[in-house]
One Martini backbone bead per residue (centre of mass of N, CA, C, O) as a GRO file, in nm:
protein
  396
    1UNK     BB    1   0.754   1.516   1.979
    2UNK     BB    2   0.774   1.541   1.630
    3UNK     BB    3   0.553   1.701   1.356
    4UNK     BB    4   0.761   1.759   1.193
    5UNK     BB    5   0.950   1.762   0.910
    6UNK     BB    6   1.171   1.713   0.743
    7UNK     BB    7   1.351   1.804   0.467
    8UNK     BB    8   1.305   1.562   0.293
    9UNK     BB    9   1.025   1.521   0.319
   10UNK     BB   10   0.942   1.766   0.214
   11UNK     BB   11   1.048   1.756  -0.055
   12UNK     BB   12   0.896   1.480  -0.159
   13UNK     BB   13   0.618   1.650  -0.105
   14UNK     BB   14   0.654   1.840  -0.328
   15UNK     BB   15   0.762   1.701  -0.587
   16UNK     BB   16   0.507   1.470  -0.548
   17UNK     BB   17   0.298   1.690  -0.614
   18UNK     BB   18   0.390   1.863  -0.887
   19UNK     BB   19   0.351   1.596  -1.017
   20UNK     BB   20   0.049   1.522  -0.972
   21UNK     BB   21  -0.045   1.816  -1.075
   22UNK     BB   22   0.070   1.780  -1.361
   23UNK     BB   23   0.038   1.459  -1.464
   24UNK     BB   24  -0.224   1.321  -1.291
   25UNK     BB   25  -0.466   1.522  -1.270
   26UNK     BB   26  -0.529   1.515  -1.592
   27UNK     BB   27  -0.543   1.174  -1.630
   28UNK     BB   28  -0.766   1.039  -1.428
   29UNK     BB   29  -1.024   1.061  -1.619
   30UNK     BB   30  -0.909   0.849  -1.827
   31UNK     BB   31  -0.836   0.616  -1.663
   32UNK     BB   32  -1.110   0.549  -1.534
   33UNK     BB   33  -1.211   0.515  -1.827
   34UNK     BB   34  -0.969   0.310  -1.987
   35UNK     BB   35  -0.840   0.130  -1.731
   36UNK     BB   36  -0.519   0.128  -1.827
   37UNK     BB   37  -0.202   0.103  -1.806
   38UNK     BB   38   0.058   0.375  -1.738
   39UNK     BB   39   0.298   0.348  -1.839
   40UNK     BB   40   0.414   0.624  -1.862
   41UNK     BB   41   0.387   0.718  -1.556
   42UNK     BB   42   0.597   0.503  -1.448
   43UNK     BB   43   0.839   0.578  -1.583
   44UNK     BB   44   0.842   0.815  -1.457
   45UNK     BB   45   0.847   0.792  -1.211
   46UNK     BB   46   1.149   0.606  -1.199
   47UNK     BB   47   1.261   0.886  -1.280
   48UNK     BB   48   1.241   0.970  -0.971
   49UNK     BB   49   1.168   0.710  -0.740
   50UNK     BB   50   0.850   0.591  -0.711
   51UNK     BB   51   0.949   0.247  -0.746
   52UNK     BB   52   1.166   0.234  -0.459
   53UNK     BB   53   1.162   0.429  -0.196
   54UNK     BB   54   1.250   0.215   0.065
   55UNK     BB   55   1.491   0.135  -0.126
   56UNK     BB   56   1.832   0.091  -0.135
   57UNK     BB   57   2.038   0.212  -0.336
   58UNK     BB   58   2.191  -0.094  -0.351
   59UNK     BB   59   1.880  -0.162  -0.515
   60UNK     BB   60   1.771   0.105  -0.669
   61UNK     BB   61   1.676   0.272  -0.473
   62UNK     BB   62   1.598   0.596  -0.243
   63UNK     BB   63   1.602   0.575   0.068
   64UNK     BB   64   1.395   0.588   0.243
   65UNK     BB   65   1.140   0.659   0.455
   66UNK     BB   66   0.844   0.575   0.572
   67UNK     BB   67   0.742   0.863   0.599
   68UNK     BB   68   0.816   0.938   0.285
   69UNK     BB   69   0.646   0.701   0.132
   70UNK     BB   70   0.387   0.770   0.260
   71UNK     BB   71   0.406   1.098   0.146
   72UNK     BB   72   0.384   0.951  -0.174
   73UNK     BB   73   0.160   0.764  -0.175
   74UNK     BB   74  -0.055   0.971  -0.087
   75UNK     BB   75  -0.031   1.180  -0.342
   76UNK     BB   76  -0.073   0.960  -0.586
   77UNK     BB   77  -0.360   0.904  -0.466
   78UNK     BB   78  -0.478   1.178  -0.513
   79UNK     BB   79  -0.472   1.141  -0.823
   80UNK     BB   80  -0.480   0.827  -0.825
   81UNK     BB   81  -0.597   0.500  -0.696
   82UNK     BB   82  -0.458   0.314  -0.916
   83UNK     BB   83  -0.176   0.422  -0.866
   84UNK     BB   84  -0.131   0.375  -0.588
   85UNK     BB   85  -0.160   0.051  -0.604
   86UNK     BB   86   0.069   0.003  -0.798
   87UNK     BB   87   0.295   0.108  -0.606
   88UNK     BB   88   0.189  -0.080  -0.323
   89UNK     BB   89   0.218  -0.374  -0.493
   90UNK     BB   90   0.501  -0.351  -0.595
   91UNK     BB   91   0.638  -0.278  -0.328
   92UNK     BB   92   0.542  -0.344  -0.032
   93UNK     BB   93   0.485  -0.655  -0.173
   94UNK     BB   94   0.686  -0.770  -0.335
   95UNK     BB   95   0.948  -0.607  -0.305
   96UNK     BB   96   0.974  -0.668   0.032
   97UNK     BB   97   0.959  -0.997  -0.031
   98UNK     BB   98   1.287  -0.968  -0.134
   99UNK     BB   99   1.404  -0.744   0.095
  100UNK     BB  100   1.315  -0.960   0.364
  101UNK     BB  101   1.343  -1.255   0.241
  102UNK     BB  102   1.609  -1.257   0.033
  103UNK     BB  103   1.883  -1.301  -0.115
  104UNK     BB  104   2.136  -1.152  -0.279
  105UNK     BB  105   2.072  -1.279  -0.551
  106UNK     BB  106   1.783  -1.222  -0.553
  107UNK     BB  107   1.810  -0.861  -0.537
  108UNK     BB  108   1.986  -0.814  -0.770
  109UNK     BB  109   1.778  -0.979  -0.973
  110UNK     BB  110   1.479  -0.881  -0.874
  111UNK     BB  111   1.462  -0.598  -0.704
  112UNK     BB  112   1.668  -0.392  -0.868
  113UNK     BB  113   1.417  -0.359  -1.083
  114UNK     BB  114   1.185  -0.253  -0.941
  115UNK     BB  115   1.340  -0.017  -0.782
  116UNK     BB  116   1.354   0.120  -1.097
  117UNK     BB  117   1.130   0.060  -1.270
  118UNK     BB  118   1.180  -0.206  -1.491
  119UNK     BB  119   0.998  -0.330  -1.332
  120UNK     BB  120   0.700  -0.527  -1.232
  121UNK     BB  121   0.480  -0.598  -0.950
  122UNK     BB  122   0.359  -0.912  -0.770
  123UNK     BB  123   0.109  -1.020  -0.529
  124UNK     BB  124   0.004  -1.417  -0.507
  125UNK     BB  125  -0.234  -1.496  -0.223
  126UNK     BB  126  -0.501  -1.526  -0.350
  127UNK     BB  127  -0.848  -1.690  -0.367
  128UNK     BB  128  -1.112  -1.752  -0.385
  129UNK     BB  129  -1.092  -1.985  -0.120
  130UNK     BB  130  -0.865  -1.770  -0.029
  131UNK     BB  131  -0.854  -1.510   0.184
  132UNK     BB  132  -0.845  -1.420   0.464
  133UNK     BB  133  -0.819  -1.788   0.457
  134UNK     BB  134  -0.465  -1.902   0.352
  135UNK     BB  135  -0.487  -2.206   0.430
  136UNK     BB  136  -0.708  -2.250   0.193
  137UNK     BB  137  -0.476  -2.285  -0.016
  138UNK     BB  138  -0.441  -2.476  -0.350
  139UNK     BB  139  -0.152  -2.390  -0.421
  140UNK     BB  140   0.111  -2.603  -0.564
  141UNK     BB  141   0.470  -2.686  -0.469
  142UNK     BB  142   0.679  -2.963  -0.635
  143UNK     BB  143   0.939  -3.148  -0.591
  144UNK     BB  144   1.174  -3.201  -0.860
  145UNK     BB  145   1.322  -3.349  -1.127
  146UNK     BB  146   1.501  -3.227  -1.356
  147UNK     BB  147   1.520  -3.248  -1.727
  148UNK     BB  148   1.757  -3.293  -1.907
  149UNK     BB  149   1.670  -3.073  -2.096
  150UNK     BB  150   1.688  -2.817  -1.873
  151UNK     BB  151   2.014  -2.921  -1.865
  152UNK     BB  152   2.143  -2.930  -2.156
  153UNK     BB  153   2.127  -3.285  -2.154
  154UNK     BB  154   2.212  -3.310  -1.822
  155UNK     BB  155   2.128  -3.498  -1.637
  156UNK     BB  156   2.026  -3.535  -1.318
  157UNK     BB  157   2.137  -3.616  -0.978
  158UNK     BB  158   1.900  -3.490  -0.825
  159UNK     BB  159   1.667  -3.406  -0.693
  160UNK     BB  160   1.543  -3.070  -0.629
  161UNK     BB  161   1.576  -2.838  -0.888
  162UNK     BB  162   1.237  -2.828  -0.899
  163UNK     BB  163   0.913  -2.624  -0.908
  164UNK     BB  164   0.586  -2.732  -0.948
  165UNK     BB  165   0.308  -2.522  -1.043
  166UNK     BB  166  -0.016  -2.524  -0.926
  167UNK     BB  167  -0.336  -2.334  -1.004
  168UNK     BB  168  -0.438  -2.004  -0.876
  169UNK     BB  169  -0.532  -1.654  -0.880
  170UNK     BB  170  -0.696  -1.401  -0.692
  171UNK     BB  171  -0.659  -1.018  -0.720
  172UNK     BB  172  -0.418  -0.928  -0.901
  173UNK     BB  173  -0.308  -0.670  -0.887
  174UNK     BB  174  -0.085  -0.635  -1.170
  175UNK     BB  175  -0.072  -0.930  -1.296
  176UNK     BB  176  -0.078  -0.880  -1.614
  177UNK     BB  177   0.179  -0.687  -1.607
  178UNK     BB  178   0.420  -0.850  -1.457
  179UNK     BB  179   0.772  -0.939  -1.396
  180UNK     BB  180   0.739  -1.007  -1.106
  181UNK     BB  181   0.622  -1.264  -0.864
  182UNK     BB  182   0.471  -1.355  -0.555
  183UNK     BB  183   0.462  -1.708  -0.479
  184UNK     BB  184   0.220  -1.895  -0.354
  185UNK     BB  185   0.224  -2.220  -0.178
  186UNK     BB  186   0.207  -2.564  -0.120
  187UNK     BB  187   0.468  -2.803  -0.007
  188UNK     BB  188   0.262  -2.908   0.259
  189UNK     BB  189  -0.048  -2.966   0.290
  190UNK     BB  190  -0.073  -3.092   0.584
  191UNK     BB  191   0.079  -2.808   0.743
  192UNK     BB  192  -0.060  -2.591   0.686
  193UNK     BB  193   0.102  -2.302   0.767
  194UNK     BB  194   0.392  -2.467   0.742
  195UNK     BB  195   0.341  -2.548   0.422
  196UNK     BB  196   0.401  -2.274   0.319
  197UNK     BB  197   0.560  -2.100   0.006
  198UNK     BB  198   0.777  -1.877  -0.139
  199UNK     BB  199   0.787  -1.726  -0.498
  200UNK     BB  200   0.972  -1.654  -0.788
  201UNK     BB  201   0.776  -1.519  -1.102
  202UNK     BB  202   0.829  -1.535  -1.410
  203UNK     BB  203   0.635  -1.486  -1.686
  204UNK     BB  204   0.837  -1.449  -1.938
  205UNK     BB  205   1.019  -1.740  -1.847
  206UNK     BB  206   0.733  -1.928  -1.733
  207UNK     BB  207   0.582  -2.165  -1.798
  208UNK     BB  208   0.219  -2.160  -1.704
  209UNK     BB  209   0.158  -1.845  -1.733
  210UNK     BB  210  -0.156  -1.717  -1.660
  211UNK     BB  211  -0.411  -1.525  -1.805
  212UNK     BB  212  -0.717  -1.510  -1.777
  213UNK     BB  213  -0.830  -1.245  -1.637
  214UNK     BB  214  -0.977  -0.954  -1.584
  215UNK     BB  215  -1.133  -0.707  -1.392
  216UNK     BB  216  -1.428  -0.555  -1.347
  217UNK     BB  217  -1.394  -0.260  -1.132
  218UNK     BB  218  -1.557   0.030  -0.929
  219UNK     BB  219  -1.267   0.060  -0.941
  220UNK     BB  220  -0.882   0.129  -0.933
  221UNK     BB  221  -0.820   0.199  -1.221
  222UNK     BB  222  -0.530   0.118  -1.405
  223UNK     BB  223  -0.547  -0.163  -1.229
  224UNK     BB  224  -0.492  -0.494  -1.293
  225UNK     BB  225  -0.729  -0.737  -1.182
  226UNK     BB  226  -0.602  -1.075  -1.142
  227UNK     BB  227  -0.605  -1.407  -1.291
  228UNK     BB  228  -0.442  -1.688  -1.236
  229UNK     BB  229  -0.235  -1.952  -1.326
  230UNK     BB  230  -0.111  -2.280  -1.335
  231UNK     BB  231   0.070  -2.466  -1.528
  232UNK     BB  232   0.357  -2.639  -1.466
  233UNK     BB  233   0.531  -2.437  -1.339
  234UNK     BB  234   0.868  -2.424  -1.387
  235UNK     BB  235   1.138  -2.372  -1.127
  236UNK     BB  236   1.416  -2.274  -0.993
  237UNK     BB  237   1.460  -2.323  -0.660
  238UNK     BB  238   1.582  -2.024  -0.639
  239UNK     BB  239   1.298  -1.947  -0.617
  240UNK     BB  240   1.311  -1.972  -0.312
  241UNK     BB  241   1.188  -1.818  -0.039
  242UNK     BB  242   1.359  -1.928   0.193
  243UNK     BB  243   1.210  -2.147   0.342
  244UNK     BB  244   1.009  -2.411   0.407
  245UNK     BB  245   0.702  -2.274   0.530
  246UNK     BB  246   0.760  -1.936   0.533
  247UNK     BB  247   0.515  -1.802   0.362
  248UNK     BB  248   0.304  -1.735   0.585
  249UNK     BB  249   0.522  -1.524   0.749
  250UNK     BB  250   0.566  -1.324   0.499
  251UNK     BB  251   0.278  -1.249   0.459
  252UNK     BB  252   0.192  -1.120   0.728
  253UNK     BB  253   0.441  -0.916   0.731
  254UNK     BB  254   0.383  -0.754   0.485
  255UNK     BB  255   0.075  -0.720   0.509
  256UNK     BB  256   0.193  -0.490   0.761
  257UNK     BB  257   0.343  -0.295   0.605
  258UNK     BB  258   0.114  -0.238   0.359
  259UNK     BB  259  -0.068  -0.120   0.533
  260UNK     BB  260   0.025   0.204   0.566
  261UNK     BB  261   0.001   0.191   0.227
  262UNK     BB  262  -0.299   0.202   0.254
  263UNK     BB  263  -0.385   0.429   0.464
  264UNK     BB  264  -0.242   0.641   0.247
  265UNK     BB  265  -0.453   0.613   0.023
  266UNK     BB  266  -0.678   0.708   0.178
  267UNK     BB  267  -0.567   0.981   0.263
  268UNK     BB  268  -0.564   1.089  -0.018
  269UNK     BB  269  -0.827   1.032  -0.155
  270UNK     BB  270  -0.965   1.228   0.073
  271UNK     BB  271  -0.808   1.497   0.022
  272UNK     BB  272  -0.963   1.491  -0.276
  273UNK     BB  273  -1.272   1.516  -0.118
  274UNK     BB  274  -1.238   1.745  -0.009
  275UNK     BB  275  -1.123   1.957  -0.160
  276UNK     BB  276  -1.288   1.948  -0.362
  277UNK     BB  277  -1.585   2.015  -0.167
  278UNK     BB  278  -1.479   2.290  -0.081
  279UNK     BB  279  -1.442   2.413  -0.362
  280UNK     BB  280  -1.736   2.402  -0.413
  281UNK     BB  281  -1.829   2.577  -0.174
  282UNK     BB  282  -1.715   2.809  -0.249
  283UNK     BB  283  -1.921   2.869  -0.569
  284UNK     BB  284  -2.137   2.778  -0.481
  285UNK     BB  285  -2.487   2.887  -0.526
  286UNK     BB  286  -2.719   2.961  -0.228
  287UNK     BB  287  -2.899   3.199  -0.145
  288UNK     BB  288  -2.702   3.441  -0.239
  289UNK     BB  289  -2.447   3.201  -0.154
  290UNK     BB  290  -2.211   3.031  -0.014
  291UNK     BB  291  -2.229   2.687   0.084
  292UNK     BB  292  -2.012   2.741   0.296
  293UNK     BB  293  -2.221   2.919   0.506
  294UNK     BB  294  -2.290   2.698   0.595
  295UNK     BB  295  -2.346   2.524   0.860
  296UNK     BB  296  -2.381   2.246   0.755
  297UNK     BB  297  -2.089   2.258   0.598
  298UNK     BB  298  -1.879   2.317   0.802
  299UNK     BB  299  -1.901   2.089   0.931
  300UNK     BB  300  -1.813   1.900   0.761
  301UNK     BB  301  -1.538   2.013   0.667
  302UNK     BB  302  -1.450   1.959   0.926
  303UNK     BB  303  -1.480   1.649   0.986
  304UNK     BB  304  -1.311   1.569   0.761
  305UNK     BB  305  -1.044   1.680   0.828
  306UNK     BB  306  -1.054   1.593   1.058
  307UNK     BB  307  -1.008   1.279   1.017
  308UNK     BB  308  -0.724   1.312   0.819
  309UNK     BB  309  -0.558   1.354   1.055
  310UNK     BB  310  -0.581   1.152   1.220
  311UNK     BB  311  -0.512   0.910   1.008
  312UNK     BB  312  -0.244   1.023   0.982
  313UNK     BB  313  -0.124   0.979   1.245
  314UNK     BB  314  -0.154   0.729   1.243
  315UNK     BB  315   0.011   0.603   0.995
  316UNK     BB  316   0.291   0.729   1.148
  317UNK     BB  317   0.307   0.622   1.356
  318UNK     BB  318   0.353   0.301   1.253
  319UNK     BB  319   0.608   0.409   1.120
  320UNK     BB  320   0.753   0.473   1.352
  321UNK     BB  321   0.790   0.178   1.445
  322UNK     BB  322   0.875   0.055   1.164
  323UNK     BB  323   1.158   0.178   1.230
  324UNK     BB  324   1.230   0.128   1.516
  325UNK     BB  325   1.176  -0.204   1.552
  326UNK     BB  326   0.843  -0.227   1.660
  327UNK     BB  327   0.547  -0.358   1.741
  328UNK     BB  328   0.323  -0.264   1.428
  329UNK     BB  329   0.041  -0.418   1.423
  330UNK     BB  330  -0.163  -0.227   1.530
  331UNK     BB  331  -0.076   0.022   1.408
  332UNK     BB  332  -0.143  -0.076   1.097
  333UNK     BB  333  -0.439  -0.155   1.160
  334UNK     BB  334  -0.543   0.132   1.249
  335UNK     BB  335  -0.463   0.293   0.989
  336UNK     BB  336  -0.605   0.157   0.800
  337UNK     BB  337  -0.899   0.133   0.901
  338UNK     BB  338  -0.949   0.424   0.924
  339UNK     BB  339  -0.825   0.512   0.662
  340UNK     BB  340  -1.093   0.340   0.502
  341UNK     BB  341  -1.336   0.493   0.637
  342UNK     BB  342  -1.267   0.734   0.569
  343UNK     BB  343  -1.239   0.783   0.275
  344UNK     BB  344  -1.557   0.677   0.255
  345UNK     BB  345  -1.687   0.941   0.394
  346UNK     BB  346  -1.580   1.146   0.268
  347UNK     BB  347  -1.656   1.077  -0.006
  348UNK     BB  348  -1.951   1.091   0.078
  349UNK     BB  349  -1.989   1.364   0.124
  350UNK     BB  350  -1.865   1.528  -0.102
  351UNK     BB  351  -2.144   1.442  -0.267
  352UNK     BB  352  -2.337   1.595  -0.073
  353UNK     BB  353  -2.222   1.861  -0.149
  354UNK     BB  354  -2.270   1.842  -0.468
  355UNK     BB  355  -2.547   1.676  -0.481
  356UNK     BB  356  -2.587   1.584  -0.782
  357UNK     BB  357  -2.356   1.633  -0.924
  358UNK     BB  358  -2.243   1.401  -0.740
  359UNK     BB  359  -2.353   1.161  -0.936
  360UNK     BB  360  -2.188   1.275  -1.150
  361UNK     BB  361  -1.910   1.266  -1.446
  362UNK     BB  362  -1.832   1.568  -1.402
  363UNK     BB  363  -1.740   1.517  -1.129
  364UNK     BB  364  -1.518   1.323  -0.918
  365UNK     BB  365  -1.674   1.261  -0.639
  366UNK     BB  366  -1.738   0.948  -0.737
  367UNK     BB  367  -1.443   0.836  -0.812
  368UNK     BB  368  -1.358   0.859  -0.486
  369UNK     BB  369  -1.549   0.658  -0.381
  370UNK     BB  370  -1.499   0.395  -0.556
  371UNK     BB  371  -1.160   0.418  -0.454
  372UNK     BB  372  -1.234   0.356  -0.126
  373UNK     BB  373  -1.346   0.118  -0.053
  374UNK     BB  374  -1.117  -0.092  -0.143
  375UNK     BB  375  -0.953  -0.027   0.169
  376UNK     BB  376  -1.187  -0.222   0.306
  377UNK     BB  377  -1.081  -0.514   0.177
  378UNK     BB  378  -0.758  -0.463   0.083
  379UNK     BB  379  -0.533  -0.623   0.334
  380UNK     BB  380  -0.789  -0.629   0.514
  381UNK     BB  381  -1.051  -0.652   0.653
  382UNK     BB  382  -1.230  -0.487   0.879
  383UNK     BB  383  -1.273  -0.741   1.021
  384UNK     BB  384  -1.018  -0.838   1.069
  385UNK     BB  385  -0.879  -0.566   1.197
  386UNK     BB  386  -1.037  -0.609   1.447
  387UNK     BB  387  -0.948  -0.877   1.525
  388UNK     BB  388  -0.638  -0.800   1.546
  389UNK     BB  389  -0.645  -0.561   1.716
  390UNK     BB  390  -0.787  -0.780   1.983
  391UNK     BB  391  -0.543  -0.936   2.008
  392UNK     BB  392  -0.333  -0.770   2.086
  393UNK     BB  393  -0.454  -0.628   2.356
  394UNK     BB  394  -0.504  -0.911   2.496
  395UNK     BB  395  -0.144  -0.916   2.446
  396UNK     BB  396  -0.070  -0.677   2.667
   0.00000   0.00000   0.00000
């Protein structure tokens, strides 16, 4: 087992570093204060090659493995938790939608401009009531017969020419500004988990496509997080990925391998909560000395280390694992969990070592703890992924 880095990956690891402290960590105070979409940001990001990092070249992609995804999205999210969120969200969840279940026409059409950072991607499968319980969500998508005028003039010869989709999703990633978004819904009702089919949605070419509200939300800030609506939103059929009732299984794999990469921002947030943590340990001074002298503080600071190295060897098991395309459900499921609940922890160390300072916003820590939170709830609640866990284990 060997747990250095190759040549290509520390060098990623450098690249974006060196942007992460030049361009995002000047600005991650700003995002938070302004909450607006980083549009220069990631444009920059795309000419780097950090809005495609996992997929082939041949689709505009960077062609990275997954080890090196993870230690570009951990260091991004080092700087701003809602930068991580946005390529997370766009990569991850959207883009891998399109890479593992899409036609070469889909990939063409659709990946290729994300995996290039000119389109930006979201991915629609929550909704108020179906959160952890997909089957639960009442967005429907009928197939019917495109409308002459649709046609050019020219009369359709037969049904299912396109899908008309109704209904809303909640807590949508990038959803408010988003070039193409991969939407859940439901071709047949009665079939429970087989009945959910999944499509591709232009928001700018597709009528219907409503954006209620954005979110204001306790951290995360520079990703808007959207509600969505659908009426009459008709798309035609080529819209549709796999066959018809695969959307649930497409739901599941994606948001498997998406664990990884929510991880990877755990893990970034917690080392940007160490780091500002120590640093001000060595500065602050009390009773003499700094208080990183304190025997108290140096455990906290161990503690925190220990824990982030711990996460990180989760993070890289489970890619190691979907690279070698071995079952990586509980490994994903084992690093998300864990480094959600450092981040958090983390987090709160951080604050408690700069002591009033900590509660206030003069300093980050406030902001890292605000920003790890949302790792326990989103792409799979703490509560769920130990069910999940509990589950694999069992059919072990």
């Amino acid at each position: 087992m060997d747990f250095a880095l190759s040549a290509e990956q520390a060098q990623i690891r450098d690249m974006v570093s060196e942007f992460v402290d030049e361009e995002v960590v000047p600005l991650a105070e700003e995002i938070d204060h302004d909450d607006e979409f980083p549009h220069d940001l990631v444009d920059e990001m795309a000419e780097l090659g950090l809005m495609g990092m996992p997929f082939p070249e041949e689709y505009g992609g960077a062609g990275l493995d997954y080890h090196s995804y993870a230690i570009g999205l951990e260091e991004i999210s080092r700087g701003s938790g809602g930068l991580g969120t946005i390529v997370a969200a766009h990569t991850s969840l959207a883009g891998n939608m399109l890479y593992e279940f899409g036609d070469e026409s889909q990939k063409e059409e659709y990946l290729t401009p994300l995996a290039e950072g000119r389109d930006i991607g979201a991915f629609a499968l929550s909704e108020a009531g179906a959160g952890s319980d997909v089957p639960a969500m009442e967005t429907t998508a009928e197939k019917c017969e495109a409308t002459a005028s649709e046609q050019s003039g020219v009369a359709a010869e037969k049904d299912g020419d396109e899908y008309v989709i109704n209904g809303g999703k909640l807590w949508i990633s990038n959803g408010s500004v988003a070039d193409t978004v991969t939407v859940f819904a439901k071709t047949d009702p009665d079939a429970d988990t087989k009945g959910i089919s999944s499509f591709v949605v232009r928001p700018e070419e597709d009528d219907g496509f409503i954006v209620e509200n954005t979110e204001e939300k306790l951290g995360d800030k520079g990703c808007p997080t959207a509600e969505l609506r659908f009426d009459d939103l008709r798309i035609p059929e080529d819209r549709l990925l796999g066959e018809e009732g695969d959307g649930f299984v497409h739901a599941l794999k994606t948001l498997n391998g998406g664990r990884i990469t929510i991880a990877a921002r755990g893990v970034g947030i917690a080392r940007a909560a160490f780091e500002e943590a120590r640093d001000y340990a060595t500065e602050r001074e009390q009773f003499g000395q700094p208080i990183g002298e304190f025997q108290s503080i140096k455990h906290k600071l161990a503690d925190m280390d220990t824990k982030i190295q711990a996460a990180k060897m989760l993070m890289h098991k489970a890619a190691d694992k979907k690279i070698r395309g071995e079952n990586y459900i509980k490994d994903a499921a084992q690093a998300k969990l864990y480094a959600s609940e450092v981040s958090r922890e983390v987090a709160n160390e951080g604050i408690q070592i700069h002591g009033g300072y900590g509660y206030t916003k003069d300093f980050p820590a406030e902001r890292f703890y605000r920003d790890a939170k949302l790792n326990e709830i989103y792409e799979g609640t703490s509560e769920v992924l130990r069910n999940t866990i509990g589950d694999q284990l069992l059919e072990e």
